[in-house]
Structure formats: structure tokens, C-alpha cells
C-alpha positions in Angstrom: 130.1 79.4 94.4 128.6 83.1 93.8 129.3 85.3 96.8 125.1 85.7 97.2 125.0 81.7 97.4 127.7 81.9 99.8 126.2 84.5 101.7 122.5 82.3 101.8 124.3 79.4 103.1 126.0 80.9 105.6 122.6 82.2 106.9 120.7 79.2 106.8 123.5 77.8 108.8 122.7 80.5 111.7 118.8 80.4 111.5 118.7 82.6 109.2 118.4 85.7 111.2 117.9 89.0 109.5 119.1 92.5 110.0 116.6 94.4 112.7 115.7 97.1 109.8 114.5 93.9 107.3 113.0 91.9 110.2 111.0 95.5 111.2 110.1 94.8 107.0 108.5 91.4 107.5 106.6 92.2 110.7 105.0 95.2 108.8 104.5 92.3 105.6 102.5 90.1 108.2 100.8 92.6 110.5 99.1 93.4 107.5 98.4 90.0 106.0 100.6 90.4 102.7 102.3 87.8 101.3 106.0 87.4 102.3 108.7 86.8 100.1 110.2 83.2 99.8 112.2 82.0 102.2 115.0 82.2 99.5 114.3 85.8 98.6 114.3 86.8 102.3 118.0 85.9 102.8 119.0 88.1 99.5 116.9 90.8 100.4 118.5 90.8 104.2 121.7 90.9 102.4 120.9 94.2 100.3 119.5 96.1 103.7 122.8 94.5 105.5 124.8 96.1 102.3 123.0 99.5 102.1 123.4 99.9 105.8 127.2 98.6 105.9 128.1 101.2 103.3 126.1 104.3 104.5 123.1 104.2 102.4 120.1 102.8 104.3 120.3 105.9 106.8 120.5 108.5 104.0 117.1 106.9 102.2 113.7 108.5 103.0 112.1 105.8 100.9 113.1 102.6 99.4 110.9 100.4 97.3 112.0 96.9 95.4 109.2 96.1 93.2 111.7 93.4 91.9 110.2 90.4 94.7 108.2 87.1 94.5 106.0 88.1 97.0 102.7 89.5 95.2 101.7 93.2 94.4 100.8 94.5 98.0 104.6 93.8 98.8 106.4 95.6 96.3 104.4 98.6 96.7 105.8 98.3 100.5 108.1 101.5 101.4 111.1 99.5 102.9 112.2 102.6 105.2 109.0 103.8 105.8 107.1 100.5 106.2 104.0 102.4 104.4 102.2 101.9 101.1 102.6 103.3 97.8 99.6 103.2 95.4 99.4 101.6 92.0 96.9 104.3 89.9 95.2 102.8 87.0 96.6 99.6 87.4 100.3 99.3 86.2 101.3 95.6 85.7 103.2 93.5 88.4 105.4 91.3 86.8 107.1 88.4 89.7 110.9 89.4 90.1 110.8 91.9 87.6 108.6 95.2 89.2 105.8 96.9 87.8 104.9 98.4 84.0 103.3 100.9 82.9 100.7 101.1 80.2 102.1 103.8 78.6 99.0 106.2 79.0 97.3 106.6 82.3 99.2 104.0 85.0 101.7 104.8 87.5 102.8 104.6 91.1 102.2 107.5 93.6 104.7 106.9 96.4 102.8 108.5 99.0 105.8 110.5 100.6 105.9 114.4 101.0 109.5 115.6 102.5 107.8 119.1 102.9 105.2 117.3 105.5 106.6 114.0 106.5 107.5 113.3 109.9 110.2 111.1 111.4 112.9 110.2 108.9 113.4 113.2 106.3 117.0 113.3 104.4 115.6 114.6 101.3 116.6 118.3 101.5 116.5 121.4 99.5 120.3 121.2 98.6 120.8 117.9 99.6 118.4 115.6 97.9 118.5 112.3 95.5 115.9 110.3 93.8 116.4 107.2 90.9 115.5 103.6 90.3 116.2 101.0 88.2 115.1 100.3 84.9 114.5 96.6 84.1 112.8 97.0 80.5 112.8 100.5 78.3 109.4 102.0 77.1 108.8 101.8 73.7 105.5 104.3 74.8 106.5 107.9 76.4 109.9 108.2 77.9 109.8 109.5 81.8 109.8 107.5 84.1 110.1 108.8 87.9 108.4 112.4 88.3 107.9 114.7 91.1 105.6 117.4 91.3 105.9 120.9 93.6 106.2 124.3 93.7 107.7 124.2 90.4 106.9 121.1 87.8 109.8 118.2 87.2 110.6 115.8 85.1 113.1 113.0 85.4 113.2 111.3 81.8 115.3 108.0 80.5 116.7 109.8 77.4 118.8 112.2 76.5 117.5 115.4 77.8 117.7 118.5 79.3 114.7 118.0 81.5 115.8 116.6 84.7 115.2 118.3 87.3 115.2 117.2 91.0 113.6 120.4 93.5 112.4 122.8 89.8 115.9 123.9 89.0 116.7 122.4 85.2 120.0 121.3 84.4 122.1 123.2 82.2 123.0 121.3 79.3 121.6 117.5 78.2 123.0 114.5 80.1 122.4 110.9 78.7 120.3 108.4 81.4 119.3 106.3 78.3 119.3 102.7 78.7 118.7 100.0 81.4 119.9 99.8 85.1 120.7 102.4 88.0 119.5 106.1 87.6 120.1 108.9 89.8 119.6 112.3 90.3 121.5 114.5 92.8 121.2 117.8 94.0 124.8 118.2 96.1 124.6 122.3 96.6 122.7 125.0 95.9 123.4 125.4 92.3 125.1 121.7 91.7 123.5 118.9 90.0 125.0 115.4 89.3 123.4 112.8 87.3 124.2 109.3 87.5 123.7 106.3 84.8 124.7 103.4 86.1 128.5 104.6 87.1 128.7 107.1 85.1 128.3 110.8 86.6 127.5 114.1 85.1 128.1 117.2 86.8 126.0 120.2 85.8 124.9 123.7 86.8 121.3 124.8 87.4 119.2 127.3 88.9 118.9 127.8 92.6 115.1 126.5 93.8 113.1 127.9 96.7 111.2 124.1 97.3 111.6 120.8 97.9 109.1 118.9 95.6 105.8 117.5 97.6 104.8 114.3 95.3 107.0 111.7 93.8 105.8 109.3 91.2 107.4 106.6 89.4 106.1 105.3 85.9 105.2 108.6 84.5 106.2 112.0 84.5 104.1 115.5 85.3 105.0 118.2 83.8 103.1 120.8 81.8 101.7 117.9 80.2 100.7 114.4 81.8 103.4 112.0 80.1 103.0 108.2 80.9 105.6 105.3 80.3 105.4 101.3 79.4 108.7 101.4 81.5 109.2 98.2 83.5 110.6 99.6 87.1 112.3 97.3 89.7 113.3 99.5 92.5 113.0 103.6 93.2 114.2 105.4 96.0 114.8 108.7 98.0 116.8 110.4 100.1 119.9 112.6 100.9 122.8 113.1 97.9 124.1 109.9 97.7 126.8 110.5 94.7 129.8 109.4 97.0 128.1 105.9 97.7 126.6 105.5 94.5 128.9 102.7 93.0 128.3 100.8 96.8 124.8 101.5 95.7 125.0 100.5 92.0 126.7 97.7 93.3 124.4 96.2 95.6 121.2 96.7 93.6 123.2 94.7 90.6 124.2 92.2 92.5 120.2 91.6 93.4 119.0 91.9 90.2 121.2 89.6 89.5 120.3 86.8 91.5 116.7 86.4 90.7 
């Protein structure tokens, strides 16, 4: 038996009871009439907060959204840690257990958080800052696939690029997040970036930056030009640096992604 069945029948066998941060989740599901997940689901989704918060993630997130869920459109565009709403622009596609797609020209996902203005929980920092997702299906329209937009314009593309960019500094020197699965980016000091695909880290220099982005968007990118992506996303997030935990992180995501 998988260690997630394991895991499901041990719960049942208490009541199921969830962690307080994933109960806090379904309360904010029903106090606003939104379908909650299956009773299944609920028990693998209790163990991905119980997994995040066991290995030091869950407190270093701002935002964390699994579009990846069986319970309808409303509740995968519910900000986990922030138990607010993004907002699906021109209709991007909800696909059950998968996450939302693009259309590859107008549609994507504005996650409604702004570390410059935000109140209450706010790890995302100037020189301590992370943003990523996971990539369920590649675009065969357009290639970025999270963007932020502030002071200065970035880019976070699924290619092999120069352009990514995480508070307007741009990486010195191209770095390869092609491909499906977990990707990262990290700003760890002042002049320090390191990207993450999957497990795999790249360590690069850029320029220092005076702001933290304002918007954050995931299907598309803004840059001097609108691009917009066919991408099929399960999962995005933000937050503090999280290059030490990300293989806890990896990890746990996987093993959810897994199970549906």
C-alpha cells in the first residue's frame, strides 16, 4: 500500500480530522457556498498542508493556490494561505484534477496579491522572495507562463531563456525551466538568483532592484508586450526563498499530483 493510501486510512480511522490551517480552508470553501472537495481529496490535501507545514514551507508562503482539485472552478482559484480569491480573466479553462488552461491569447489568472500593500502575512521580500508552479501540460501557443508586473516589467517563461526575472533584475545568462513539473524562482540576496526545475538549481547573478513587483499573474506573461500561454497550470505559489526546502517541496507537490 502507497504511503498516501496509508496515510488516508489512518485518517479515516481517527475521524478524519484535518490540520487547523486546512480546516481554516474548508470553513472559508463553505462560508462562501463553494463546492468542497471530495471527501477523498480532503484527506490528500490535509496531508500536503500537514507536509508543507512539517518541513517549513507553509509559514514561508504568502500565497498558495492548487488548481489541481475536484471541487469546481470557484475552489481552485481559492488562495490557500490567504483564504481570498484569484480571478480567472477571459475565461481560462478548468479542467477537474488537472488546473486551469489558457487560451493562448487573452486568458489568464490575476492572483489578487500585492506584497508592496498587503497586510498580515508578507514573506515575499525584496531580497528574499520566491514564486513558481507546476506545469501539468506545455503550451504549444506562447511560452510564459507566471508573470509579475511592477516598478520594472518581468517575465517568468517555461523555456530556455534569459528572461526570468523575479523583483526587475534579469538573470545573467539563460537557464533551462523547459518541460513539465515544479518551477521556481528565487531571489536569495541582493544580487543572487537561483532557478529551480524540478530538482535541478541554477545559480546566477543579476542586477540589484529597487521594488518588489505589485501584480502576479499566472497563465501569461507581461512584459513589453502582452504574451499569453495554452499552458495547463496545477498549483502556483509565493513567498520567502524557499531553495533550501525546495526538494521537501518538490516532493510533496509530486507526491499529490500523483495521487489523483
Amino acid at each position: 500500500m502507497s504511503n498516501i493510501n496509508l496515510y488516508i486510512k489512518s485518517r479515516a480511522g481517527s475521524g478524519s480530522i484535518y490540520e487547523a490551517e486546512y480546516q481554516s480552508f474548508l470553513n472559508y470553501l463553505t462560508l462562501n457556498s463553494f463546492v468542497l472537495p471530495s471527501d477523498t481529496q480532503k484527506i490528500k490535501q490535509n496531508l500536503l498542508v500537514k507536509t508543507l507545514k512539517d518541513k517549513g514551507i507553509w509559514n514561508k508562503l504568502d500565497s498558495f493556490r492548487l488548481y489541481a482539485t475536484d471541487g469546481g472552478v470557484n475552489t481552485a482559484l481559492a488562495d490557500w494561505r490567504r483564504l481570498s480569491q484569484c480571478v480567472a480573466v477571459n475565461s481560462p479553462l478548468f479542467i477537474t484534477n488537472q488546473g486551469f488552461k489558457g487560451n493562448g491569447t487573452s486568458s489568464y489568472i490575476d492572483v489578487n496579491f500585492n506584497p508592496d500593500t498587503a497586510t498580515g502575512i508578507k514573506n515575499y521580500k525584496l531580497n528574499n522572495a520566491s514564486f513558481g508552479c507546476w506545469v501539468s501540460e506545455l503550451p504549444t501557443i506562447g511560452v510564459y507562463v507566471q508573470g509579475l508586473l511592477g516598478s520594472a516589467n518581468s517575465r517568468y517563461p517555461i523555456g530556455n531563456f534569459t528572461e526570468h526575472r523575479v523583483n526587475g533584475g534579469n538573470c545573467n545568462g539563460a537557464v533551462d525551466l523547459s518541460g513539465l513539473g515544479f518551477k521556481s524562482l528565487n531571489k536569495t540576496a541582493s544580487l543572487n538568483y537561483v532557478m529551480i526545475n524540478g530538482t535541478s538549481q541554477a545559480i546566477r547573478t543579476t542586477n540589484a532592484d529597487s521594488n518588489v513587483n505589485s501584480k502576479f499573474i499566472d497563465l501569461s506573461g507581461f512584459g513589453n508586450s502582452q504574451s499569453f500561454a495554452n499552458v495547463n497550470l496545477s498549483m502556483g505559489f509565493i513567498g520567502a526563498s524557499l531553495v533550501t526546502e525546495n526538494n521537501d517541496f518538490f516532493n510533496a507537490i509530486n507526491t499529490y499530483m500523483n495521487s489523483l
